[in-house]
N, C-alpha and C positions, 0 to 999 in steps of 0.2 A: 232923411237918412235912407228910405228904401230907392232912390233913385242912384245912390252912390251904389249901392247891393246890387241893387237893378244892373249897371253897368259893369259890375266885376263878372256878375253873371253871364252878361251877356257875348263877353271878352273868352270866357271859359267853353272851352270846345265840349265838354259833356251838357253843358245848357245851352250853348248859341243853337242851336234849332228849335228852340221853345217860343212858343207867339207870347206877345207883350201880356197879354191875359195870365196867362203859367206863369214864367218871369213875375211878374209882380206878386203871385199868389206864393211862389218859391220865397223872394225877398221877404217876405213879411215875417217869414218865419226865421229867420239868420239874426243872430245877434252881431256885433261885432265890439272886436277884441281887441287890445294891443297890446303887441307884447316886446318887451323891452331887452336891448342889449343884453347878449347872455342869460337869457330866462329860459327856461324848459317850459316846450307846449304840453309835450309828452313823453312818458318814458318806453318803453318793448314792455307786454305786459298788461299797459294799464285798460281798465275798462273802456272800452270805444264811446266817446262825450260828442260824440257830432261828426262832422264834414269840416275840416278847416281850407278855405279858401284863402291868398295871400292876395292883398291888393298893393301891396305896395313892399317894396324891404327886399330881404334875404332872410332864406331859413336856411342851417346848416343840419344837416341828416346822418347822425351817427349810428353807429352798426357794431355792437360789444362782439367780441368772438368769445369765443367758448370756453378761454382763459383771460378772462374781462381787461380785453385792450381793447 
């Protein structure tokens, strides 16, 4: 699994300057997720759970306004 991590990482412009050393010692510690059509990662609010990296898919990013539309 961390060679899949490894390469999302490495793909990601805030880690592609890290040497294979960092990189792998970054990877070890990612779990990874899957999240299914129309699921909620997160909501505005919620306690901060990590760094969510996308390797593959679409995430859609909504923004309530201040009369919740």
């Amino acid at each position: 699994m961390n060679s899949a991590v490894e390469s999302v990482l490495r793909k990601t412009a805030l880690f592609a300057g890290l040497t294979d050393k960092q990189t792998s010692a970054l990877a070890s510690r990612f779990s990874r997720r899957k999240i299914g059509r129309g699921e909620t990662l997160f909501t505005e609010g919620d306690p901060c759970a990590g760094l969510f990296l996308v390797s593959a898919g679409k995430i859609r990013i909504f923004k309530d306004s201040a009369e919740g539309r």
